[in-house]
C-alpha positions in Angstrom: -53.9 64.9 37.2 -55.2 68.1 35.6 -57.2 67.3 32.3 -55.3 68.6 29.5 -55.5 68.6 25.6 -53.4 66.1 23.7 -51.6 66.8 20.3 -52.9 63.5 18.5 -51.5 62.3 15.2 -54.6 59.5 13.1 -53.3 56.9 11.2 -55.8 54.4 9.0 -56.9 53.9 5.5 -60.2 52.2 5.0 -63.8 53.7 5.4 -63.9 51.9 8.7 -61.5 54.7 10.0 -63.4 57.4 9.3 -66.1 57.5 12.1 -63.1 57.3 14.5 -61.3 60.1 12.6 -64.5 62.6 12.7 -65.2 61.9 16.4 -61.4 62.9 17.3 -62.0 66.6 14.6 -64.9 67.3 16.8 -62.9 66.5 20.2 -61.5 69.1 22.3 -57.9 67.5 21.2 -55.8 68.4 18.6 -55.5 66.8 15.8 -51.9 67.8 14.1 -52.3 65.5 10.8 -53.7 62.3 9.2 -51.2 59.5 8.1 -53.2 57.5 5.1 -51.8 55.4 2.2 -50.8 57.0 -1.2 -53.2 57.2 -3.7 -53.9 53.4 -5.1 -55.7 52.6 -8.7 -58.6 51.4 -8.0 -61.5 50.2 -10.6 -61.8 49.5 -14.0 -60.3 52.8 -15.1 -57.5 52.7 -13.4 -57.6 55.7 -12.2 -55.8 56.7 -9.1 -58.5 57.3 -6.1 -57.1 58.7 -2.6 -58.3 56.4 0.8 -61.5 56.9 2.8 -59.3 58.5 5.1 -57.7 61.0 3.2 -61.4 61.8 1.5 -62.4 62.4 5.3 -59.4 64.1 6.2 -59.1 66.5 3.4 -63.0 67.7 3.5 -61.9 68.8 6.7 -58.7 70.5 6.1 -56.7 68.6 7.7 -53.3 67.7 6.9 -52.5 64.4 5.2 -49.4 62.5 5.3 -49.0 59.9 2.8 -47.2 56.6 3.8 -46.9 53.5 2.7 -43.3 52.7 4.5 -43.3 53.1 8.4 -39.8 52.0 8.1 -39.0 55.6 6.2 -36.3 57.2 7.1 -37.9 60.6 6.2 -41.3 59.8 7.2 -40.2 58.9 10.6 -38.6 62.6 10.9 -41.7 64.3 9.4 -43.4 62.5 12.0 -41.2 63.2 15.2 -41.3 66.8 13.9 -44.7 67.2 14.8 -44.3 66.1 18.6 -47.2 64.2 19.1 -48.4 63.3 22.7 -50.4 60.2 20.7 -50.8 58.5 17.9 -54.6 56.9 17.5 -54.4 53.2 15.2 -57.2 52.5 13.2 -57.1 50.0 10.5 -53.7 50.8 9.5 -50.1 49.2 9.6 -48.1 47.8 12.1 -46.0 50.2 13.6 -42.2 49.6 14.0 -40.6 50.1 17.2 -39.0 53.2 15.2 -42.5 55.0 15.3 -43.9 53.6 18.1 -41.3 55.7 20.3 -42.1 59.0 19.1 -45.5 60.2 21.0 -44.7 61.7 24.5 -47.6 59.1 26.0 -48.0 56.0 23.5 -50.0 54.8 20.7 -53.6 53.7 20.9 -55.4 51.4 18.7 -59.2 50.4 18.0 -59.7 46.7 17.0 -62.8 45.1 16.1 -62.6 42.5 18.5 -62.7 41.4 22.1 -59.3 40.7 22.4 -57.1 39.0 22.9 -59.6 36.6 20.7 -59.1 37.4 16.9 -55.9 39.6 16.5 -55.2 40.1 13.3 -55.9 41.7 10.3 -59.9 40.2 9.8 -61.5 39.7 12.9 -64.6 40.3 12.1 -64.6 37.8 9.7 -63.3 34.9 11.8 -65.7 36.1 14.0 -68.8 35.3 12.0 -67.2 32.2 10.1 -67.0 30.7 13.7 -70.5 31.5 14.5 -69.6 33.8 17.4 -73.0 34.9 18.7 -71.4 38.0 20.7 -68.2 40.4 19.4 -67.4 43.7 19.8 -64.1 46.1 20.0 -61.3 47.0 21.9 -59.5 50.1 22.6 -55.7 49.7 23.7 -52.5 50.2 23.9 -50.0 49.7 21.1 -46.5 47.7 21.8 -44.2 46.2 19.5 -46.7 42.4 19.1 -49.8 42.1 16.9 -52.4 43.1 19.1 -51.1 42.2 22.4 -51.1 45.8 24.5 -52.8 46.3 27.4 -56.9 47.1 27.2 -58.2 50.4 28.0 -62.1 49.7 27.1 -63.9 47.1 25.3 -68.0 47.0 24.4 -69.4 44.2 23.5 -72.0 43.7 20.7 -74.7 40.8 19.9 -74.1 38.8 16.2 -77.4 37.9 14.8 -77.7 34.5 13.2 -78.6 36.5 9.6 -75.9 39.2 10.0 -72.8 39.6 7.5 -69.4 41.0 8.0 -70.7 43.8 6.6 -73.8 44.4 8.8 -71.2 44.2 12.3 -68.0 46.2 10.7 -70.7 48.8 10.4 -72.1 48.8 13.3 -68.7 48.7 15.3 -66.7 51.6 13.3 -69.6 53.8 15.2 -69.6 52.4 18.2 -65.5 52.0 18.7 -65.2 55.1 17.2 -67.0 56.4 20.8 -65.0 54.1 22.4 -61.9 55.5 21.1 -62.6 59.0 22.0 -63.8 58.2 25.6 -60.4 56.6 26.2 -58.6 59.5 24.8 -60.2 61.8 27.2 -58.9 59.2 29.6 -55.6 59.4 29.2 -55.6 63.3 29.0 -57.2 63.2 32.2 -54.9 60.4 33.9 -57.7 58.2 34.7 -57.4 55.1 32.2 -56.7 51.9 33.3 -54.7 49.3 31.7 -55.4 45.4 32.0 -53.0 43.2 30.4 -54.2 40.7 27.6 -54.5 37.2 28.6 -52.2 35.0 26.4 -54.2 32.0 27.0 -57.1 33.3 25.8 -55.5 34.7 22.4 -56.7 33.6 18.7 -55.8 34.4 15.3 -57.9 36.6 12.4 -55.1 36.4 9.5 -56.0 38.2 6.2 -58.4 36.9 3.6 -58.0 36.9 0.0 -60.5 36.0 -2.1 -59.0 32.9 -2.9 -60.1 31.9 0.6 -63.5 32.2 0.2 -64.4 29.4 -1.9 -67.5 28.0 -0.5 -67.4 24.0 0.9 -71.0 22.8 0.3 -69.6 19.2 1.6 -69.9 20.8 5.0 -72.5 20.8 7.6 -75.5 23.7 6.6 -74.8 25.8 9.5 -71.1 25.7 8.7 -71.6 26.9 5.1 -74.5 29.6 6.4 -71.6 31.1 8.9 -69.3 31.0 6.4 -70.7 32.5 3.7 -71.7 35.7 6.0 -68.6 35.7 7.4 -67.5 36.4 3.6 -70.6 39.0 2.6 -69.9 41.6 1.3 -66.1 41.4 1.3 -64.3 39.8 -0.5 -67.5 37.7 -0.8 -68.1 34.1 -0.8 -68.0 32.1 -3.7 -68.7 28.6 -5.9 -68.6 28.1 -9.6 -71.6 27.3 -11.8 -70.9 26.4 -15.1 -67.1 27.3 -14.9 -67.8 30.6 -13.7 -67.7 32.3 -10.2 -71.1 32.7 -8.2 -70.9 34.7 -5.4 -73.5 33.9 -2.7 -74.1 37.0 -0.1 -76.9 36.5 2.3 -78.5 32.8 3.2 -80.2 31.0 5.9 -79.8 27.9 7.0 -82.5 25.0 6.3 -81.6 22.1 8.5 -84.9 20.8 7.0 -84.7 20.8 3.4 -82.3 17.8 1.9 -80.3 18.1 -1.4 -77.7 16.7 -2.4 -74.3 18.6 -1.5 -73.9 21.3 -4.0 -77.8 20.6 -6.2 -79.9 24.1 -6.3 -83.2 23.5 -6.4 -86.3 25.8 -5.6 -88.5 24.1 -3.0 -91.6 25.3 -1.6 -91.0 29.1 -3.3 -87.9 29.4 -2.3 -84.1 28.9 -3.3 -81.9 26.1 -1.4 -78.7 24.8 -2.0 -77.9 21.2 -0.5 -75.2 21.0 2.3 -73.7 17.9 4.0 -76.5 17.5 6.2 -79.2 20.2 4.9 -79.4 23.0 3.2 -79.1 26.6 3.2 -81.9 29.4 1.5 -79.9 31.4 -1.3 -81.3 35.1 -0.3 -78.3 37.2 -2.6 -76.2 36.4 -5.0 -74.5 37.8 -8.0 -73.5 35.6 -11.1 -70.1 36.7 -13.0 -70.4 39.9 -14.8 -74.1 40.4 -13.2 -75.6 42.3 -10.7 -76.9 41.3 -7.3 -80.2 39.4 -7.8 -82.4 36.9 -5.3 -82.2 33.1 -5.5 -85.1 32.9 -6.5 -84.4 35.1 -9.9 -81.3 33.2 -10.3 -82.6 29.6 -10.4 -85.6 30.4 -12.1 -83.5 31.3 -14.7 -82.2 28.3 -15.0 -85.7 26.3 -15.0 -85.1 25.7 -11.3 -82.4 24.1 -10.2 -79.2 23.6 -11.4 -75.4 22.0 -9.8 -73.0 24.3 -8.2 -69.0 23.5 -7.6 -68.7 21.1 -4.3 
């Protein structure tokens, strides 16, 4: 099959979209419009701030479509009007059955996992709380399930012990971004190939709030180091001190050092708080209404040590 250029419709909302969104502007393909949230109020001023996406989309002059409902009536028609051959997924909605049938080809979708392991909305995150040493992202095929199409490419990527959420979710936007573009070029050429997920294999990455990420310090050390990187820097792990929230970013685990569950102590120069069978080194963390400081800066504070929530 002759290699021909594809009429491609983006949809996502979060900065993680972007790379994917620049990489199919500079493709040979064309790209008829973006579909991004409405403008949400974001920050203390309230002021009403448009997505990542849209920011991209709009420096390029490109043409945005705001949608919050894929179940609209008139956004469906907008969107038929336009006669896609695909629509390109990344970090957006779940697209109804309604939408899904409108490109000529299908709908294709970047993930930030190697599925069918973590489907879902945080993947990343399970990923690291679990202490996954390898992860990586997926390129496939949209159908009506949560992340159950059939796989055009996946890359794999290492998870140091130290790394955060953070510290993976930006290293994969780049690299799936790549990904996604290479099975674009793919299907316009009729050369992808499609390997169904196995259902056996499948896990679940639901949403986090921050409500989840209360930290456990009654748990082994390299449970609460995983954890709390698995939280850093979003929506960021948390314990109380005092009654208020301390939000712990970046740690190491210190199998070595014993304190009770919960104590902070400086030890030998540096910052530990006590786990179930250890500790872990506070590196980061940010009291309530504070900035971002060391361990260190924090407990010396507080004459060196001090008790944090359990």
């Amino acid at each position: 099959m002759a290699s021909k250029l594809l009429n491609i419709v983006f949809m996502g909302n979060p900065d993680f979209s972007v790379p994917s969104l620049e990489c199919l502007a500079s493709s040979r393909h064309n790209l008829q419009a973006v579909v991004t949230g409405s403008d949400k109020r974001r920050g203390r001023g309230g002021d009403r701030t448009p997505s990542p996406v849209k920011s991209a989309a709009l420096n390029r002059s490109l043409r945005v479509i705001e949608a919050d409902d894929m179940r609209s009536e008139s956004f469906q028609r907008e969107l038929a009007a336009l006669h896609p051959d695909l629509l390109v997924v990344v970090a957006y909605k779940l697209l109804p059955p309604a939408v899904l049938s409108i490109p000529a080809i299908g709908s294709l979708n970047l993930h930030a996992s190697l599925l069918p392991k973590y489907r879902g909305a945080a993947p990343i995150h399970w990923a690291l709380i679990n202490g996954e040493t390898e992860t990586g992202c997926t390129v496939f095929l949209l159908d009506e399930g949560m992340d159950t199409g059939s796989i055009l490419h996946q890359k794999k990527t290492s998870v140091g012990l130290l790394e955060t959420t953070g510290d993976v979710y930006n290293r994969l936007k780049v690299t799936g971004a790549e990904l996604l573009v290479k099975s674009v070029d793919e299907i316009a050429e009729g050369t992808h190939q499609k390997k169904s997920q196995d259902e056996h294999l499948a896990t679940k990455a639901p949403k986090i709030t921050p409500d989840d990420a209360r930290i456990q310090f009654r748990r082994e050390a390299m449970a609460v180091h995983n954890f709390i990187r698995g939280m850093s820097p979003f929506p960021g792990a948390w314990t109380l001190h005092e009654g208020r929230k301390l939000k712990i970013f970046r740690t190491e685990p210190a199998p070595q050092i014993r304190l009770e569950p919960g104590k902070a102590e400086i030890v030998s120069g540096t910052a530990y708080a006590g786990c179930l069978d250890g500790s872990v080194a506070l590196r980061e963390v940010q009291p309530e209404g504070k900035k971002q400081m060391s361990g260190m800066d924090f407990l010396n504070g507080l004459g060196g040590n001090t008790i944090l929530s359990t």
